[in-house]
C-alpha beads as a LAMMPS data file, in Angstrom:
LAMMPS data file: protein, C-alpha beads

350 atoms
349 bonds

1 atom types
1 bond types

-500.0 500.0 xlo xhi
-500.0 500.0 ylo yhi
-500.0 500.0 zlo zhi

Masses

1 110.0

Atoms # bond

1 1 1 399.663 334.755 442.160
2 1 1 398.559 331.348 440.353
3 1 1 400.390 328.143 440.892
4 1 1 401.573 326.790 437.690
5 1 1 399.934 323.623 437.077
6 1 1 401.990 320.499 438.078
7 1 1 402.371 317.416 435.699
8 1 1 402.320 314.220 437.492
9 1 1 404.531 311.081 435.475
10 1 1 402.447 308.178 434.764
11 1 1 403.393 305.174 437.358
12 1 1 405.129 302.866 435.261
13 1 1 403.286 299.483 435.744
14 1 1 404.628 296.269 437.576
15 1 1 406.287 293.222 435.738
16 1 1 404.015 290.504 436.237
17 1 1 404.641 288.201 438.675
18 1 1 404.613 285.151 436.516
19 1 1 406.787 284.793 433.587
20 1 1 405.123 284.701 430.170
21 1 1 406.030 283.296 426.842
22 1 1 405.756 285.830 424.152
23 1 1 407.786 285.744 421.414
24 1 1 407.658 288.961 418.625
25 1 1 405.653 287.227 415.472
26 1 1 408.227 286.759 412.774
27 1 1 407.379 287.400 409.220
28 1 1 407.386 284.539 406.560
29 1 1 409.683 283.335 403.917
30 1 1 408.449 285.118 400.364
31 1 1 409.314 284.995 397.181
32 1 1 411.555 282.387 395.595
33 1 1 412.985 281.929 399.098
34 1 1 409.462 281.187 400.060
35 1 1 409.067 278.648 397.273
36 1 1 411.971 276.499 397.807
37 1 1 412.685 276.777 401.354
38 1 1 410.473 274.123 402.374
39 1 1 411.374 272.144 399.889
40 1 1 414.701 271.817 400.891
41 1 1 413.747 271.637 404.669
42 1 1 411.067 268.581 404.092
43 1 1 413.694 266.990 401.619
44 1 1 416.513 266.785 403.655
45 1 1 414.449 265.632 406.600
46 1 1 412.792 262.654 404.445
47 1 1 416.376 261.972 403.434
48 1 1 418.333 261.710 406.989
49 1 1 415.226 259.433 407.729
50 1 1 415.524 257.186 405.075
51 1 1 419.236 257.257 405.876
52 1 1 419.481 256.189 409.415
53 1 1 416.725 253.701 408.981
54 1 1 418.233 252.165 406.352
55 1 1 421.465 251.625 407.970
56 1 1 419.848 250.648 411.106
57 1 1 417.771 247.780 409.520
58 1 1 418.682 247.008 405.762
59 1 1 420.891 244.237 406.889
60 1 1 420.720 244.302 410.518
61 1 1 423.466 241.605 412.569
62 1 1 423.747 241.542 415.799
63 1 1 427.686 242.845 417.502
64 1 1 428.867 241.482 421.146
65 1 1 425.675 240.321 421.311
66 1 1 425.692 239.123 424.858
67 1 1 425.144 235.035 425.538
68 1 1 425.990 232.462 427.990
69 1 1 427.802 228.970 427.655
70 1 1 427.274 226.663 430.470
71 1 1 429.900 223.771 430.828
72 1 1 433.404 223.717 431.492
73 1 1 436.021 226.443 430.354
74 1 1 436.925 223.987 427.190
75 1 1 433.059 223.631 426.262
76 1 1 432.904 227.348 426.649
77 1 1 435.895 228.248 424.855
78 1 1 435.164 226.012 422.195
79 1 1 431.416 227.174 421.623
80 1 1 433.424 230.505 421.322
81 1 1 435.071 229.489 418.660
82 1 1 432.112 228.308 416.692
83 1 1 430.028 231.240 417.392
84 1 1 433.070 233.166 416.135
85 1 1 433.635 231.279 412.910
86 1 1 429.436 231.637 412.337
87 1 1 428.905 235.225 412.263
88 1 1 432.620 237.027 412.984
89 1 1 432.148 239.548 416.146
90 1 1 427.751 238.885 416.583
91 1 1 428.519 237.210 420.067
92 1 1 429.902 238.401 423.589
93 1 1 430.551 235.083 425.170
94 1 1 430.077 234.656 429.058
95 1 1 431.054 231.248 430.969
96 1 1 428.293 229.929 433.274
97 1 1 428.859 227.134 435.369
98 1 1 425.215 227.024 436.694
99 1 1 421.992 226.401 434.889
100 1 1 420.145 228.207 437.164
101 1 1 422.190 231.392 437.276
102 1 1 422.030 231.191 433.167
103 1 1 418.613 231.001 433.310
104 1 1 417.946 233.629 436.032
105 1 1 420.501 235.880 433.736
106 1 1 418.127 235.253 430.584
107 1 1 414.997 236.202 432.248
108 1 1 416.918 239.733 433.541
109 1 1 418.269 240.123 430.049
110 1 1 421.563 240.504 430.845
111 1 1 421.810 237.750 428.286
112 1 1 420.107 236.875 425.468
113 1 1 420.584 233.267 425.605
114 1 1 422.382 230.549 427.297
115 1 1 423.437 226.989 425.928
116 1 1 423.524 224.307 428.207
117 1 1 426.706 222.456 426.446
118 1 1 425.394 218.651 426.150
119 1 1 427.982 215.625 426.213
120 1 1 427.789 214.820 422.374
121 1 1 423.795 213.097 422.438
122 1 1 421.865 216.626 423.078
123 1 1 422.523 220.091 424.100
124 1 1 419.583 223.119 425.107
125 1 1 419.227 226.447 424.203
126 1 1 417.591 228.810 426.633
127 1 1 416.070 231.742 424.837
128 1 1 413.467 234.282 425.607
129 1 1 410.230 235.130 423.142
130 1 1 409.599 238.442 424.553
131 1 1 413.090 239.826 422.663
132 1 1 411.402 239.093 419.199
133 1 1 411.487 236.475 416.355
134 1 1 414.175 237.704 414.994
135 1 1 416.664 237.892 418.144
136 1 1 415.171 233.946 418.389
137 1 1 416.490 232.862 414.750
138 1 1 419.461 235.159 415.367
139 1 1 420.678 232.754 418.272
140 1 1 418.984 229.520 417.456
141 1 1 420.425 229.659 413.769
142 1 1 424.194 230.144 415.159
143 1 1 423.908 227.675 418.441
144 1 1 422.215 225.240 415.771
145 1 1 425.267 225.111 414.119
146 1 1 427.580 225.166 416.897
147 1 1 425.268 221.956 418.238
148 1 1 425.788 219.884 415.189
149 1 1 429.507 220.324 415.002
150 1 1 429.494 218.734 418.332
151 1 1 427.085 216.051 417.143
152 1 1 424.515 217.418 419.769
153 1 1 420.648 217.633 419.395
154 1 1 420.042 220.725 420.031
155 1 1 416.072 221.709 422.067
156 1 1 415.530 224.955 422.981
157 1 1 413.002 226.042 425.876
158 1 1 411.628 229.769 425.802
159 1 1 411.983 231.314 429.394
160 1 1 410.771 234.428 429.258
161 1 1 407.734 234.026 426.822
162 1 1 406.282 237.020 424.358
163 1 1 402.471 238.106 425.826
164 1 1 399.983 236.787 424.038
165 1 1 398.875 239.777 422.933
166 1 1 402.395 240.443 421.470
167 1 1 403.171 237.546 419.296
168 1 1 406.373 239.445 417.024
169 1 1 407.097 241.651 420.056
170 1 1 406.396 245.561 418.106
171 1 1 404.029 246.476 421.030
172 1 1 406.608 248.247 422.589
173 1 1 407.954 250.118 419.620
174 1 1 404.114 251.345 418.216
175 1 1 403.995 252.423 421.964
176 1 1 407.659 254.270 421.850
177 1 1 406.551 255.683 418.180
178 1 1 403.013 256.705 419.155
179 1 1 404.087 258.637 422.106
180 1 1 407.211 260.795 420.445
181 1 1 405.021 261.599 418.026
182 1 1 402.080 262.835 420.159
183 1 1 404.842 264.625 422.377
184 1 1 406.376 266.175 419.093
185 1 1 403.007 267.557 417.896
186 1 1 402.303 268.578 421.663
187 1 1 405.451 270.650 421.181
188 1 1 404.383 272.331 417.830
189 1 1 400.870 272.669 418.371
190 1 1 401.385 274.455 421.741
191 1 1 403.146 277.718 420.576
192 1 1 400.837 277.452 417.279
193 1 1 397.809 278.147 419.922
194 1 1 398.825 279.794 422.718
195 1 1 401.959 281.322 421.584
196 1 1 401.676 283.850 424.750
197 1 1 400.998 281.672 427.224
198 1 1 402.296 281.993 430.490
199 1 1 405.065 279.676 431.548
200 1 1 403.151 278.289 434.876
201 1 1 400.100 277.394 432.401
202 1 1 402.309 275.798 429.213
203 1 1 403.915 273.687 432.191
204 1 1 400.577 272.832 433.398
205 1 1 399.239 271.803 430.097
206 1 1 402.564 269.888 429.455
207 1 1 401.815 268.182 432.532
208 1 1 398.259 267.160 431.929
209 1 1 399.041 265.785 428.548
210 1 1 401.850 263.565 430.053
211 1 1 399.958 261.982 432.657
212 1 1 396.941 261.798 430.125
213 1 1 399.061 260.335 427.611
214 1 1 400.771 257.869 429.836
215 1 1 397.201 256.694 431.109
216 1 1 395.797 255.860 427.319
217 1 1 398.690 254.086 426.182
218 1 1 399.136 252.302 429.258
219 1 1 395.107 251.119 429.087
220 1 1 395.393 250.507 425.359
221 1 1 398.812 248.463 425.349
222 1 1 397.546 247.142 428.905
223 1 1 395.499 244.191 430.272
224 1 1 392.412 246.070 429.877
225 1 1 393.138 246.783 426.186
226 1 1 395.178 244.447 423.898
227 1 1 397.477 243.077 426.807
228 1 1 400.810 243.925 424.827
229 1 1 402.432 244.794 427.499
230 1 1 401.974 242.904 430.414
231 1 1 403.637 245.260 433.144
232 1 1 401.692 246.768 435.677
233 1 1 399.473 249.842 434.818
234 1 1 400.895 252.245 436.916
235 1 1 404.569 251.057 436.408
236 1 1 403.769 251.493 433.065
237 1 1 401.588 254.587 432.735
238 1 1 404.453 256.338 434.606
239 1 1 407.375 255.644 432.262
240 1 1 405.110 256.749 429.360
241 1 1 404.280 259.524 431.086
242 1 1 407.933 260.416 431.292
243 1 1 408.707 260.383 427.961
244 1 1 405.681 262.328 426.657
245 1 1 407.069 264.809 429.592
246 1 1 410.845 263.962 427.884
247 1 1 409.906 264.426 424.607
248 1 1 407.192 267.033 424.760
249 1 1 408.986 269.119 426.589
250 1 1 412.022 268.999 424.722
251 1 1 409.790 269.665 421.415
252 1 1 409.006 273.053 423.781
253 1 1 412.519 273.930 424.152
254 1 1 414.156 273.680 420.529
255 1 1 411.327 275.847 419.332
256 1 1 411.351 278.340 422.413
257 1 1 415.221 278.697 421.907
258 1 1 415.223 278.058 417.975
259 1 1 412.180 279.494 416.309
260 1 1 411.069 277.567 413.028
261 1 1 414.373 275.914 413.107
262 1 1 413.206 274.157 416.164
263 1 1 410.754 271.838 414.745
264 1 1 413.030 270.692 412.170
265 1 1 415.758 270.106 414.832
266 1 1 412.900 268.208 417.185
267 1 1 412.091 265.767 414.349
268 1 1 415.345 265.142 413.386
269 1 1 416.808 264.150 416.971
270 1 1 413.666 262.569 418.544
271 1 1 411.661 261.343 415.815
272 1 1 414.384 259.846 413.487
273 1 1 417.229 259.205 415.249
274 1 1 415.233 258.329 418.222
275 1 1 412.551 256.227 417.009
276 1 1 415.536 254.254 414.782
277 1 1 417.777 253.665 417.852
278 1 1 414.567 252.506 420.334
279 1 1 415.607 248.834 420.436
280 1 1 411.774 248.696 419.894
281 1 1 412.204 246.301 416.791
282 1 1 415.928 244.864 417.500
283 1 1 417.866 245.319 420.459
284 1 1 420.403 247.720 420.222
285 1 1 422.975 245.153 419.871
286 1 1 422.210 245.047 415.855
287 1 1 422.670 248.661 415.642
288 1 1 425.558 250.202 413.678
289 1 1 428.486 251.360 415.991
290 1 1 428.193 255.170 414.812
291 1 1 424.128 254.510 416.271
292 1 1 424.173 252.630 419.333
293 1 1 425.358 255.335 422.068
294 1 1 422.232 257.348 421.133
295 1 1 419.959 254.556 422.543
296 1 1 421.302 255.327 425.759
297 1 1 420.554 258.544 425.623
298 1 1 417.645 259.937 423.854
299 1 1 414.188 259.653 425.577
300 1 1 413.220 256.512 423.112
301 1 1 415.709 254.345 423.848
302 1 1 415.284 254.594 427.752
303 1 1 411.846 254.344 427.790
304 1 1 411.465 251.802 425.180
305 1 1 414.310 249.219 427.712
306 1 1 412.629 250.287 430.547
307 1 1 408.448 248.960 429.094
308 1 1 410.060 245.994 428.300
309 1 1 411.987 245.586 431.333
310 1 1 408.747 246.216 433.426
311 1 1 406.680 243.802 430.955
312 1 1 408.914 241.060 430.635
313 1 1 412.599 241.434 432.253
314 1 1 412.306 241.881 435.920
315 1 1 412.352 245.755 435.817
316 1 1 415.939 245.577 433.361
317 1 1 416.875 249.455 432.757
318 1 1 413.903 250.886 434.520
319 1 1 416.090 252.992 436.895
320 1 1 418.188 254.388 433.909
321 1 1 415.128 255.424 431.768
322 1 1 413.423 256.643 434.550
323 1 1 416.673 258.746 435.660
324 1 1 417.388 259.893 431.887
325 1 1 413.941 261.058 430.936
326 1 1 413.663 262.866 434.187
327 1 1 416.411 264.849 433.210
328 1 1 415.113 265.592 429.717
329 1 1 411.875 266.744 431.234
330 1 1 413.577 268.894 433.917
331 1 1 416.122 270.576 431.624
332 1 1 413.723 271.798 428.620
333 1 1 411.874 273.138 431.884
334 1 1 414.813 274.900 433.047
335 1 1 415.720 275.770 429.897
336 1 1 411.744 277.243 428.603
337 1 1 411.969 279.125 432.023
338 1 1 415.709 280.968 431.832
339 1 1 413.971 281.887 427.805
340 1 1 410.635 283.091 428.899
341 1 1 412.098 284.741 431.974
342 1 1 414.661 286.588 429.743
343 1 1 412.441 287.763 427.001
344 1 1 410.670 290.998 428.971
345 1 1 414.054 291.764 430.364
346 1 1 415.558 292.358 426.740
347 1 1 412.332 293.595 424.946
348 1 1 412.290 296.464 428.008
349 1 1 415.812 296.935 427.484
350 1 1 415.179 297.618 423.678

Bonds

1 1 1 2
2 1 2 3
3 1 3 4
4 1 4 5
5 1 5 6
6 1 6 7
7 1 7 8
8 1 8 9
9 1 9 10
10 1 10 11
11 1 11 12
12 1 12 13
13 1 13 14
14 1 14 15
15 1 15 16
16 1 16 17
17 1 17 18
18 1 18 19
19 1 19 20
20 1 20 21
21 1 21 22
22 1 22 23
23 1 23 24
24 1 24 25
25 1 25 26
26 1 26 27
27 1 27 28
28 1 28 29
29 1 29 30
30 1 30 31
31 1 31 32
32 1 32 33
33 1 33 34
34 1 34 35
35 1 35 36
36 1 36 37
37 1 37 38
38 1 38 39
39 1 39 40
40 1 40 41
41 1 41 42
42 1 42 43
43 1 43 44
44 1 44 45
45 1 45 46
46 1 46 47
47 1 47 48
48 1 48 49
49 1 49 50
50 1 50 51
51 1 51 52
52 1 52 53
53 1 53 54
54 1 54 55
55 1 55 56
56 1 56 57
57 1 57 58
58 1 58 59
59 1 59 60
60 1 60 61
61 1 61 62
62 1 62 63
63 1 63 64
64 1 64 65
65 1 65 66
66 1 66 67
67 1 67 68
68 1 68 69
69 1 69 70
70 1 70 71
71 1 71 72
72 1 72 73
73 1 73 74
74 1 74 75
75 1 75 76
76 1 76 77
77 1 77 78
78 1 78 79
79 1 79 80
80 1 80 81
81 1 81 82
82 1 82 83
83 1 83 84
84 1 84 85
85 1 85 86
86 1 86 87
87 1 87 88
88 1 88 89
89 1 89 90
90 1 90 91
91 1 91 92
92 1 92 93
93 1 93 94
94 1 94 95
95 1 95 96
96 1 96 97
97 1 97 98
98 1 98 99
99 1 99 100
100 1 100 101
101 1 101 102
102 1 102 103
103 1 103 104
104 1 104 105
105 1 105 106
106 1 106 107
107 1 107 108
108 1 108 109
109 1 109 110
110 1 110 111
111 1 111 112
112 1 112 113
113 1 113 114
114 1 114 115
115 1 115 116
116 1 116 117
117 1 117 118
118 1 118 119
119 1 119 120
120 1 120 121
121 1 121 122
122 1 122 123
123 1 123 124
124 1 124 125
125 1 125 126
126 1 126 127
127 1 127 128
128 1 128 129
129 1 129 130
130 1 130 131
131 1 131 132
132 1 132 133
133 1 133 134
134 1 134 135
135 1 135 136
136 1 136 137
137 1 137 138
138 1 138 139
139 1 139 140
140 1 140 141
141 1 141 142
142 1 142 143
143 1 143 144
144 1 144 145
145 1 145 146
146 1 146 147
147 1 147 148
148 1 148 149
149 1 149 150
150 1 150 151
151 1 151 152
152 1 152 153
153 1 153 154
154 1 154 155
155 1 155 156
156 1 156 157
157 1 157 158
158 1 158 159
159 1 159 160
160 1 160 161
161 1 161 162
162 1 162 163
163 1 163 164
164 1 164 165
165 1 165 166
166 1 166 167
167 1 167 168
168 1 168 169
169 1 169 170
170 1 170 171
171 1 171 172
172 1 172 173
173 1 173 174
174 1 174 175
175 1 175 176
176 1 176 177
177 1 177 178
178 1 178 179
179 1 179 180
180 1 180 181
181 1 181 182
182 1 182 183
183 1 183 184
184 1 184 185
185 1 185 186
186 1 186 187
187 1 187 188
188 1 188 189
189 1 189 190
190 1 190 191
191 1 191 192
192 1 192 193
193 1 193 194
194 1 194 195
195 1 195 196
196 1 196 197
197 1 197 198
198 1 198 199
199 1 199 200
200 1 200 201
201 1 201 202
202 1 202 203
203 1 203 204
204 1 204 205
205 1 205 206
206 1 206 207
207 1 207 208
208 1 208 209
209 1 209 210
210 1 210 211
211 1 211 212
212 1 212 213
213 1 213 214
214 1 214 215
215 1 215 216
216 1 216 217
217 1 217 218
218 1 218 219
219 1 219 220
220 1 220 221
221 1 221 222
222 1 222 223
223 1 223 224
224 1 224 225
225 1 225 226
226 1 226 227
227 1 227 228
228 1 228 229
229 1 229 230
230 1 230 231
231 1 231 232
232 1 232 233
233 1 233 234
234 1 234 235
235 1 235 236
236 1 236 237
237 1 237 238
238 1 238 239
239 1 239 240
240 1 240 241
241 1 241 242
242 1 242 243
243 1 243 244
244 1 244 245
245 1 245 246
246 1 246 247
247 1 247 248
248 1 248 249
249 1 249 250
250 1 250 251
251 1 251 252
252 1 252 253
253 1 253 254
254 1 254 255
255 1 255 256
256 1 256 257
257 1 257 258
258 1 258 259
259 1 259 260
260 1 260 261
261 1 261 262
262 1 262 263
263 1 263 264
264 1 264 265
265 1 265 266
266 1 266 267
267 1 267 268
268 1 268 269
269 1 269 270
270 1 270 271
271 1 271 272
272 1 272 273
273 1 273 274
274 1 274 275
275 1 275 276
276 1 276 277
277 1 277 278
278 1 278 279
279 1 279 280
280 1 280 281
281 1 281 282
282 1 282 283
283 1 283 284
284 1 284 285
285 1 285 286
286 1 286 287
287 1 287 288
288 1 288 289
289 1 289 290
290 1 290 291
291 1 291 292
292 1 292 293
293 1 293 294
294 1 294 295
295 1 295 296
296 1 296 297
297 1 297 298
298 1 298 299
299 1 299 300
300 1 300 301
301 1 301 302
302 1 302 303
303 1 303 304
304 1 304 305
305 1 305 306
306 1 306 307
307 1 307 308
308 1 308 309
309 1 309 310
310 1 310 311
311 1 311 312
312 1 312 313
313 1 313 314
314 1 314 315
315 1 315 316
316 1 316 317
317 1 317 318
318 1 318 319
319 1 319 320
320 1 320 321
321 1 321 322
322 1 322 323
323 1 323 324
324 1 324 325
325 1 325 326
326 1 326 327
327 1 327 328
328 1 328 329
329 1 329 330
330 1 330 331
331 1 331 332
332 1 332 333
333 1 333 334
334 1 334 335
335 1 335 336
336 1 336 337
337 1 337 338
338 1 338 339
339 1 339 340
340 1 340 341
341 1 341 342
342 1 342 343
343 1 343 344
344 1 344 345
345 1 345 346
346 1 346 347
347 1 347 348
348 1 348 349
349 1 349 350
């Protein structure tokens, strides 16, 4: 009697071991919809641009802009009160009664100028190039007049000198601009290649382009390129490094967790809104009220305070941007890695 033949079930293979990224390909926009959809997209993006730029810098004034009086409490009440009269709400006032202590407190920006009150003959202004011409007619202007109605003479020494490499202090924002950008293309151009790459390798390549990134810009903006920025190489190779991480990796995540919607959404949030609240151009002081909390929070912002802390301000807001651009990094890692390890998971379940 003949065995019936036996059918053996075909051994369903592994999972791989490391997680890869590959999103289903998604079919384009046709028709009429395919016509005016990027239209819309690339107009409303040019538009929110012009927008926050415009109200940013079309007028720009400085508010509680913070400065230092050094005298007595009458002297500093009074230079208040002229200050207050000269541009309603530009100043926060603080009372010094040590020169060196105002002077320590300009180099370490926690001001952005101090006046040494004189006794009706003469009267100094200590200032610091590095913030930019425009901070130094913002406060010279106002303590000018505050001088004269005191029948003062006002000088005014420069502390904390621009490089000379960095005569109207932009350095720091073409380095801040340069580097979102690259980051943001990074971003696109990643899943445009590779768009099933595995997540060990994208975070790999991430990582090379960081520390790649942070090395050019720090040569170029360096001593051994047009000494812009005159903070140490490594100090400042690492901060850029961080926000190409920040910023590229970020980039990663809207588009991992957004699709085509992501790149708009990246552009939006880190190249407008982030490049406009830097404080690469003005300090963040000038910024509209509805603007300023974002400099303290997107990638820009931090890393633009912290190069010009390590350049020129005794390390002012390097912790912070180091800390907050850490955690942009780590979270669009967390978050690329909870989407790419999900993605088998539901396509199996399907």
């Amino acid at each position: 009697m003949s065995t019936p033949p036996t059918t053996t079930e075909p051994r369903q293979a592994h999972p791989p071991h490391h997680v890869v990224d590959a999103a289903l390909p998604q079919r384009g926009a046709t028709g009429l919809k395919g016509v005016l959809l990027p239209v819309v997209i690339v107009l409303v993006i040019g538009s929110l641009f012009v927008s926050v730029f415009l109200a940013a810098f079309h007028a720009p004034e400085p508010h509680d802009l913070p400065v230092a009086v050094v005298g007595t409490g009458a002297q500093a009440e009074q230079v208040g009160d002229g200050l207050e009269q000269a541009l309603p709400g530009g100043f926060e006032v603080e009372h010094y009664t040590d020169e060196d202590t105002a002077r320590q407190a300009v180099r370490d920006r926690a001001v952005y100028a101090a006046y040494l009150a004189g006794d009706g003959s003469s009267s100094e202004l200590l200032y610091a190039g590095a913030n930019g011409p425009s901070v130094t007619t913002t406060v010279s202007g106002a303590f000018s007049g505050v001088a004269r109605a005191s029948g003062d003479r006002l000088s005014l020494q420069d502390v904390a000198p621009a490089s000379a490499g960095d005569s109207r202090g932009m350095s720091v924002f073409y380095a801040g601009f340069g580097i979102v950008l690259a980051g943001f293309l990074f971003g696109m151009m990643t899943y445009q290649m590779a768009p099933r790459l595995e997540y060990r390798w994208r975070m790999a390549s991430l990582g090379a382009f960081s520390v790649l990134g942070g090395s050019i810009v720090a040569l170029i903006t360096g001593s051994l390129g047009f000494a812009a920025l005159p903070g140490s190489f490594l100090g400042l190779a690492g901060v850029i490094a961080l926000m190409a991480a920040a910023v590229g990796g970020t980039t990663m995540a809207f588009m991992r967790l957004f699709g085509k919607a992501g790149m708009s959404l990246a552009s939006v949030i880190l190249l407008t809104f982030g490049n406009a609240t830097s404080g690469g151009t003005l300090p963040t002081a000038y910024l509209p009220d509805w603007l300023h909390p974002l400099s303290s929070v997107l990638p820009v912002g931090v890393g633009v305070r912290a190069l010009q802390g390590l350049s020129h301000f005794n390390n002012d807001g390097l912790l912070v941007g180091v800390l907050v651009l850490a955690a942009w990094a780590l979270a669009a890692a967390a978050a690329l890695y909870w989407r790419d390890s999900h993605a088998p998971r539901r396509r199996a379940a399907g």
